[in-house]
PyMOL CGO cylinders between C-alpha atoms (Angstrom):
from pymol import cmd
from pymol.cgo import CYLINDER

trace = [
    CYLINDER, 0.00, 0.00, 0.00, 0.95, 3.81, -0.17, 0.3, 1, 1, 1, 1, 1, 1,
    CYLINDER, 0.95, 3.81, -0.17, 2.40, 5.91, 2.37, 0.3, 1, 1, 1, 1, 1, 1,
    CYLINDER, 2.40, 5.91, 2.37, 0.16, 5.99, 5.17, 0.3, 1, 1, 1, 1, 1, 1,
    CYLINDER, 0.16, 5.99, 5.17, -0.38, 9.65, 5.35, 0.3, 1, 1, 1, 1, 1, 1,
    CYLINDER, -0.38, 9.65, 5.35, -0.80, 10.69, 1.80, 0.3, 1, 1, 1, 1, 1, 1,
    CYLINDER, -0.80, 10.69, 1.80, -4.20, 8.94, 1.32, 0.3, 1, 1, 1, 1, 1, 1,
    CYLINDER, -4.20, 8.94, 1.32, -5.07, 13.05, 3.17, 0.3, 1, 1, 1, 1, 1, 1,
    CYLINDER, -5.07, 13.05, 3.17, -3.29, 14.13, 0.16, 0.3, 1, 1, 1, 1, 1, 1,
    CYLINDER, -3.29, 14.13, 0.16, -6.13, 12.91, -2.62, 0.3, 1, 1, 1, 1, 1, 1,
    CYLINDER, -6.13, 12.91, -2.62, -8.61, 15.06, -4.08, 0.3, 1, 1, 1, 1, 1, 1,
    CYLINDER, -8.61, 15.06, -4.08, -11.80, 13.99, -5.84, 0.3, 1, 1, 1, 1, 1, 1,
    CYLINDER, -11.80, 13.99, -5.84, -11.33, 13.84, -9.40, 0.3, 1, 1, 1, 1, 1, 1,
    CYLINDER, -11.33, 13.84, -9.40, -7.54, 12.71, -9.49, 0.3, 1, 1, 1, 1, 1, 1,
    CYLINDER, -7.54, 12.71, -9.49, -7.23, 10.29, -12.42, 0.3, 1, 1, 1, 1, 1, 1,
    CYLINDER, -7.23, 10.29, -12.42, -7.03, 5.90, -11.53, 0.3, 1, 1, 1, 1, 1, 1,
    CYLINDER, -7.03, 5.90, -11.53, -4.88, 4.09, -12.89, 0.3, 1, 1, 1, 1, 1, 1,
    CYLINDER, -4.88, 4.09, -12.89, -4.29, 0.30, -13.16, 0.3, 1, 1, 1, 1, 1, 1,
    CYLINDER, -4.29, 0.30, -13.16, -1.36, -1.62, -12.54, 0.3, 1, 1, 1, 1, 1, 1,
    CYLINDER, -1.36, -1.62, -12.54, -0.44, -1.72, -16.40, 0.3, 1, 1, 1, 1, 1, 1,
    CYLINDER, -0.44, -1.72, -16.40, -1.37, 2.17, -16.68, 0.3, 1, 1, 1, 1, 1, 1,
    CYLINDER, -1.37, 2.17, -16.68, -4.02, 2.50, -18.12, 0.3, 1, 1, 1, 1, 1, 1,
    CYLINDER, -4.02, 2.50, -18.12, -6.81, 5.29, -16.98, 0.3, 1, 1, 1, 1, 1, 1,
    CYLINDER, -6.81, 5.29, -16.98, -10.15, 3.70, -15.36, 0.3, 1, 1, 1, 1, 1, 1,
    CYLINDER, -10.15, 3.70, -15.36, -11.32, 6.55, -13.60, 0.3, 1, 1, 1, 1, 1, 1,
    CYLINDER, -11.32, 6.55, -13.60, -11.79, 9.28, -11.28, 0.3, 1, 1, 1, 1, 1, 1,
    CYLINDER, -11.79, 9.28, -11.28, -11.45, 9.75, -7.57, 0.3, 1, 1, 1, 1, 1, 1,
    CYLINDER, -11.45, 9.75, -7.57, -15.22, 10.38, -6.69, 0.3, 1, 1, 1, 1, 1, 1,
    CYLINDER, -15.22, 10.38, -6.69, -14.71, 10.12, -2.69, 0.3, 1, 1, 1, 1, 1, 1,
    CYLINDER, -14.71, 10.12, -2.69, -12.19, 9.27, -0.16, 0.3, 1, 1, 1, 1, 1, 1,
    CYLINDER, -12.19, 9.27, -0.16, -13.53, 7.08, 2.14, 0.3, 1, 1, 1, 1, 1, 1,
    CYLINDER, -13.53, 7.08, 2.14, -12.14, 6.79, 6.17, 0.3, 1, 1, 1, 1, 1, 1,
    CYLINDER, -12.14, 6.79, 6.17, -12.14, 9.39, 8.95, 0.3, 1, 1, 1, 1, 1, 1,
    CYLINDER, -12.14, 9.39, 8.95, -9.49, 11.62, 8.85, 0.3, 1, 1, 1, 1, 1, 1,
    CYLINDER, -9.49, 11.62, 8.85, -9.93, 12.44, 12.44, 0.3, 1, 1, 1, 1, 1, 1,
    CYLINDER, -9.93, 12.44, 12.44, -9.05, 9.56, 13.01, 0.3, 1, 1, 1, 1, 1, 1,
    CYLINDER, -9.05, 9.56, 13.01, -6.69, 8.76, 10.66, 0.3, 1, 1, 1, 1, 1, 1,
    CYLINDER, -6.69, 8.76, 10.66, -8.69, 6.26, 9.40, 0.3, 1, 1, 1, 1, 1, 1,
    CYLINDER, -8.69, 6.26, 9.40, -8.16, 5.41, 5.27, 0.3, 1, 1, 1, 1, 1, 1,
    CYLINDER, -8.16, 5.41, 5.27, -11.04, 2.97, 4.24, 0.3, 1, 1, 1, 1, 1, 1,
    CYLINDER, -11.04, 2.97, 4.24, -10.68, 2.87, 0.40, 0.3, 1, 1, 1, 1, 1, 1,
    CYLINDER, -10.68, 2.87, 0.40, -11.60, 5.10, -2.70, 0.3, 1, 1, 1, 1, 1, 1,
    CYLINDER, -11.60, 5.10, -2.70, -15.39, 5.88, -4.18, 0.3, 1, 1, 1, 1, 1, 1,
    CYLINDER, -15.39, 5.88, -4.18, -13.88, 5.72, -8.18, 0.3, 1, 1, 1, 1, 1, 1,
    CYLINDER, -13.88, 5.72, -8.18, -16.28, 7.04, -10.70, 0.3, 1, 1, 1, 1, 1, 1,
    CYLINDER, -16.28, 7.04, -10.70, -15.51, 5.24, -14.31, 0.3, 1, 1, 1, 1, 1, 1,
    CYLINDER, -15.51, 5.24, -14.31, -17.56, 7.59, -16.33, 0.3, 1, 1, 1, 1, 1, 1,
    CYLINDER, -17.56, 7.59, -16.33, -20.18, 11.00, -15.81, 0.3, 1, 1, 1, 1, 1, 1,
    CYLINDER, -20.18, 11.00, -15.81, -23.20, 8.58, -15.28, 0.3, 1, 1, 1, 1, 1, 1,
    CYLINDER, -23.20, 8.58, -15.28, -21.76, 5.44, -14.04, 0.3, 1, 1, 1, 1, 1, 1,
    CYLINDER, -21.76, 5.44, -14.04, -21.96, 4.40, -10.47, 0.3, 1, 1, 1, 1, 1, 1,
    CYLINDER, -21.96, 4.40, -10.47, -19.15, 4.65, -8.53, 0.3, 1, 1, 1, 1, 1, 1,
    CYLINDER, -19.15, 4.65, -8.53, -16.81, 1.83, -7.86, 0.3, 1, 1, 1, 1, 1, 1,
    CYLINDER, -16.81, 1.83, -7.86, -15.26, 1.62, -4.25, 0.3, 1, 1, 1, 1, 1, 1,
    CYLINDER, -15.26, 1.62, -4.25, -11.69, 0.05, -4.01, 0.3, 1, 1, 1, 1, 1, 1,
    CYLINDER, -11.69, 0.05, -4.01, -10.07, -0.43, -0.80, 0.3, 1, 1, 1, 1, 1, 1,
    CYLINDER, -10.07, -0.43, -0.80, -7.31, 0.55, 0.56, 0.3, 1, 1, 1, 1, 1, 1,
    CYLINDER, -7.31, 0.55, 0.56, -4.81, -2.49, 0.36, 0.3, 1, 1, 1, 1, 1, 1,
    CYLINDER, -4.81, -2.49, 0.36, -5.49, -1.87, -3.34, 0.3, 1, 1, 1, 1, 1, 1,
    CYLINDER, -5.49, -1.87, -3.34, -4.07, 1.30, -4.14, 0.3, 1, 1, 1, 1, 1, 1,
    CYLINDER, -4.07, 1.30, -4.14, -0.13, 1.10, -4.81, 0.3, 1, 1, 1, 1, 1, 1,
    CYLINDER, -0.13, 1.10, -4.81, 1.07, 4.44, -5.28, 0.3, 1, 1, 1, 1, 1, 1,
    CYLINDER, 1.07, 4.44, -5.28, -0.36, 7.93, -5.03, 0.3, 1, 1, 1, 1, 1, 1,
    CYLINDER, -0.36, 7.93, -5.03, 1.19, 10.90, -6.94, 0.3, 1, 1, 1, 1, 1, 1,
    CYLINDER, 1.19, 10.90, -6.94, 0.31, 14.28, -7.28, 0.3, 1, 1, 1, 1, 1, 1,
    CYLINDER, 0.31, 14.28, -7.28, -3.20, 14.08, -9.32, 0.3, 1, 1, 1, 1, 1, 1,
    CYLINDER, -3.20, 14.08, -9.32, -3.14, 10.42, -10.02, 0.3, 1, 1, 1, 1, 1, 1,
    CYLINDER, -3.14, 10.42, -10.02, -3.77, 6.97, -8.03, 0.3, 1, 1, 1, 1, 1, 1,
    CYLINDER, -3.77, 6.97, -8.03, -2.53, 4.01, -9.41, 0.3, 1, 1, 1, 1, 1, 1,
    CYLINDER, -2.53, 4.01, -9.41, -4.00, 0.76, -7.98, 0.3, 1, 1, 1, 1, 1, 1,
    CYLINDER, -4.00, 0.76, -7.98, -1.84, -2.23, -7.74, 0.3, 1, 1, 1, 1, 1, 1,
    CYLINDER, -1.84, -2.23, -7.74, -5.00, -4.64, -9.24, 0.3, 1, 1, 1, 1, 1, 1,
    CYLINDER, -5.00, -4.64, -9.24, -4.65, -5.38, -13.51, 0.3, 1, 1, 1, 1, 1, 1,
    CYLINDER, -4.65, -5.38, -13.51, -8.13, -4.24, -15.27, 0.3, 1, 1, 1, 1, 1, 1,
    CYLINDER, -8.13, -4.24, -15.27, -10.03, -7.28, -14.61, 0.3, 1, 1, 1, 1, 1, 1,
    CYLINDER, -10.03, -7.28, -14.61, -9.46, -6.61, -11.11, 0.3, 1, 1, 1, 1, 1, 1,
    CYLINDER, -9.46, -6.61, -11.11, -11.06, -3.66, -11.11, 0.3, 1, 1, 1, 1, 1, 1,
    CYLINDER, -11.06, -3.66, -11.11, -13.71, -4.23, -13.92, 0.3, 1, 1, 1, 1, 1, 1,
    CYLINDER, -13.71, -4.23, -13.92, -14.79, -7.07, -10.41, 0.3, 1, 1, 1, 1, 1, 1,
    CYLINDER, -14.79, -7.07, -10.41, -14.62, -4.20, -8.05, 0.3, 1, 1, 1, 1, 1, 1,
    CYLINDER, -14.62, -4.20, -8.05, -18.34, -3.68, -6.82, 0.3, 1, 1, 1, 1, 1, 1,
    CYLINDER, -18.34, -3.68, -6.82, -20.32, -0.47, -6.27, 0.3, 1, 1, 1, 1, 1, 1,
    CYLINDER, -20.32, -0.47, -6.27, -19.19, 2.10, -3.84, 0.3, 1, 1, 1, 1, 1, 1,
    CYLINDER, -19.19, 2.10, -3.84, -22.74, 2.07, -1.00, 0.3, 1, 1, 1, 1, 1, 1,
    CYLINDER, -22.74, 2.07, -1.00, -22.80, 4.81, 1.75, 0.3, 1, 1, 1, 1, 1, 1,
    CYLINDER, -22.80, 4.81, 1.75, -21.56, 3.83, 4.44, 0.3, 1, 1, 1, 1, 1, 1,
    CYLINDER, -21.56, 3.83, 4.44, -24.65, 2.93, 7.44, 0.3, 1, 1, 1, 1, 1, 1,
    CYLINDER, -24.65, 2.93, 7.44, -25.30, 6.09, 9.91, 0.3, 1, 1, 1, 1, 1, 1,
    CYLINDER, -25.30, 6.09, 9.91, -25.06, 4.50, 13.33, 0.3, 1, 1, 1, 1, 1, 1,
    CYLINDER, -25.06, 4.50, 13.33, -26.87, 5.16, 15.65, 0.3, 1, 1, 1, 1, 1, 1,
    CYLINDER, -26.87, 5.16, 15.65, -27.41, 4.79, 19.76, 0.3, 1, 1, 1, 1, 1, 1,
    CYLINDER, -27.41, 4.79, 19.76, -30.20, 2.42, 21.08, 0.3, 1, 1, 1, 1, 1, 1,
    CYLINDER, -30.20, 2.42, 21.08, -31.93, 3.89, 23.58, 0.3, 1, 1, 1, 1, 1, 1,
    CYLINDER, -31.93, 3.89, 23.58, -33.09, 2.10, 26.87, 0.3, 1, 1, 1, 1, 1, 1,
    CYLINDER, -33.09, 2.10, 26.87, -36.99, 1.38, 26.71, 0.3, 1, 1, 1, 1, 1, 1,
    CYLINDER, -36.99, 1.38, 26.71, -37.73, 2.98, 29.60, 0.3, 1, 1, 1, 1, 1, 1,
    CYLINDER, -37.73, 2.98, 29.60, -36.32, 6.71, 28.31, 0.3, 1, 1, 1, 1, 1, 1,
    CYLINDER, -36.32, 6.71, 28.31, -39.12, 8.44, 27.79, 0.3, 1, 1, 1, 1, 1, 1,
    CYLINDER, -39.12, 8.44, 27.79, -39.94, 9.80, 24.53, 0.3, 1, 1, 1, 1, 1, 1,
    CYLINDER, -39.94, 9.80, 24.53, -39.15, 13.33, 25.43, 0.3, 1, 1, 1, 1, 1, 1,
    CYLINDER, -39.15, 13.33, 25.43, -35.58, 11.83, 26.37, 0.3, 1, 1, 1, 1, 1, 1,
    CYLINDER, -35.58, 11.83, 26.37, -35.37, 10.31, 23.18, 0.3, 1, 1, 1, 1, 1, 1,
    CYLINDER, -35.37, 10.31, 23.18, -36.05, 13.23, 21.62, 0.3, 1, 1, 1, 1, 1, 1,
    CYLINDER, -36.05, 13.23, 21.62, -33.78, 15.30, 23.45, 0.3, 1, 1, 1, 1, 1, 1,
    CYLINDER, -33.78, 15.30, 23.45, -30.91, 12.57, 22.97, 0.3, 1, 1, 1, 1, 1, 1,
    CYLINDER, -30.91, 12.57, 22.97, -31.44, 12.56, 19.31, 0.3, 1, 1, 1, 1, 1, 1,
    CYLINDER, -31.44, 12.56, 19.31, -31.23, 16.13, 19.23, 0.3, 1, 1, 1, 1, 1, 1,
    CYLINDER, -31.23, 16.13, 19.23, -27.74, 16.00, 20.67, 0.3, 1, 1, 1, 1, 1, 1,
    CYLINDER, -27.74, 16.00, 20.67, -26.07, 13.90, 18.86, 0.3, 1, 1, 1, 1, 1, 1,
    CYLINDER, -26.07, 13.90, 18.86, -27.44, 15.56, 15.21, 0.3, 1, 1, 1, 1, 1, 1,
    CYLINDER, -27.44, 15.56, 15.21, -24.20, 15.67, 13.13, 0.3, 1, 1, 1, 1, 1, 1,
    CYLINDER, -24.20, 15.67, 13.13, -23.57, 17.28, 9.96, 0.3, 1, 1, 1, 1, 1, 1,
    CYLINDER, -23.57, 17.28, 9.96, -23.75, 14.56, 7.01, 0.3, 1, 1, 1, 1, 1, 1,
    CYLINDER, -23.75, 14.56, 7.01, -21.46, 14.37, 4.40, 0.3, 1, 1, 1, 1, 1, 1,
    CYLINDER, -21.46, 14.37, 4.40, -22.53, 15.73, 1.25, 0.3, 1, 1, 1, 1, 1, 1,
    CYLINDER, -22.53, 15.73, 1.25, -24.34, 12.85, -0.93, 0.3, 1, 1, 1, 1, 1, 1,
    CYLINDER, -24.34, 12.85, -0.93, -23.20, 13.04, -4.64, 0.3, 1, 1, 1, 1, 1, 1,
    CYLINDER, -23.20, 13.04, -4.64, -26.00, 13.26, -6.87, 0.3, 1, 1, 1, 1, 1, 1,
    CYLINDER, -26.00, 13.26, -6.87, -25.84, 12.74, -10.25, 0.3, 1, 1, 1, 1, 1, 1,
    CYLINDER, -25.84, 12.74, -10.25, -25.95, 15.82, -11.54, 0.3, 1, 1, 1, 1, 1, 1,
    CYLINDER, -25.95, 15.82, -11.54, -22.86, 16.80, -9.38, 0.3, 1, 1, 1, 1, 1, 1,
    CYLINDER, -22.86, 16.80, -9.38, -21.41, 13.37, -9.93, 0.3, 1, 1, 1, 1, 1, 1,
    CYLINDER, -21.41, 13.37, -9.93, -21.35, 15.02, -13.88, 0.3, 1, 1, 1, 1, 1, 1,
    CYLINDER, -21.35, 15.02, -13.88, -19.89, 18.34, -12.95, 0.3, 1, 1, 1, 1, 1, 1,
    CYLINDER, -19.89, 18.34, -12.95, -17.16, 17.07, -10.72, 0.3, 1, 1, 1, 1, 1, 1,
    CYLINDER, -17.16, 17.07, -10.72, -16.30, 14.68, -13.95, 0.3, 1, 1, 1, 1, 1, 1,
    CYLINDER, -16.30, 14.68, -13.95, -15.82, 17.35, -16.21, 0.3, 1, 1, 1, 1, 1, 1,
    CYLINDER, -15.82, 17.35, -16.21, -14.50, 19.81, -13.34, 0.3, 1, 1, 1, 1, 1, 1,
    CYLINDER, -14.50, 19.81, -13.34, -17.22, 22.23, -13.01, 0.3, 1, 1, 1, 1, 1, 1,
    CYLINDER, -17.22, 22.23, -13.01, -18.22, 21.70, -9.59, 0.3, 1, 1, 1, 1, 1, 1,
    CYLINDER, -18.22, 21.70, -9.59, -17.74, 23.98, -6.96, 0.3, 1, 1, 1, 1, 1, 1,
    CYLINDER, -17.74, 23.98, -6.96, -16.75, 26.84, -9.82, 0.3, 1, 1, 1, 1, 1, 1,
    CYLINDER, -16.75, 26.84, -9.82, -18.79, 30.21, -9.80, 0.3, 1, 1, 1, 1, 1, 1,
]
cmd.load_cgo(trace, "trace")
């Protein structure tokens, strides 16, 4: 795999690369927790309508400035499966809390979800329009 740390380095819509060089796609999403330093894997988008493909992290061999290149051949990653959002967890509350107390604990732990990638962003950030005024 990579160096550890520059996984924080990648940017969505770096080219992928295979192991014999050739382009398969685009970075869509890094996956992990930074916070933690936590690298999951890659959310690779192989075309402007095309669901994105997630490969893992023990996949990628070497990240340069604007590109990933994966250490699979293009079989390997023509049998990657789809990139799904990742679950939001969530705490179980005794049965005795009232609901008032649910509410309230709910309330508290509201966190700000990452942005989901529609498709018509999903096109701009493939042709590098997003974000652009």
């Amino acid at each position: 795999m990579a160096d550890p740390v520059s996984w924080l380095l990648i940017e969505p819509g770096w080219t992928v690369v295979v192991a014999g060089g050739e382009e398969v796609g685009r970075v869509e999403e890094v996956t992990g927790d930074s916070g933690a330093d936590i690298f999951d894997g890659l959310s690779v988008s192989t075309s402007a309508l095309a669901r994105p493909r997630y490969v893992p992290a023990e996949q990628i061999a070497e990240i340069t400035q604007g590109q990933v290149k994966l250490s699979l051949d293009r079989a390997g990653f023509d049998a990657l499966g789809e990139y799904e959002e990742p679950a939001e967890s969530i705490d179980v509350e005794p049965e005795k809390a009232s609901l008032l107390q649910r509410a309230e604990a709910d309330a508290e732990h509201v966190t700000p979800r990452q942005r989901e990638v529609t498709p018509l962003r999903r096109v701009l950030e493939w042709f590098g329009l997003a974000g652009r005024r």
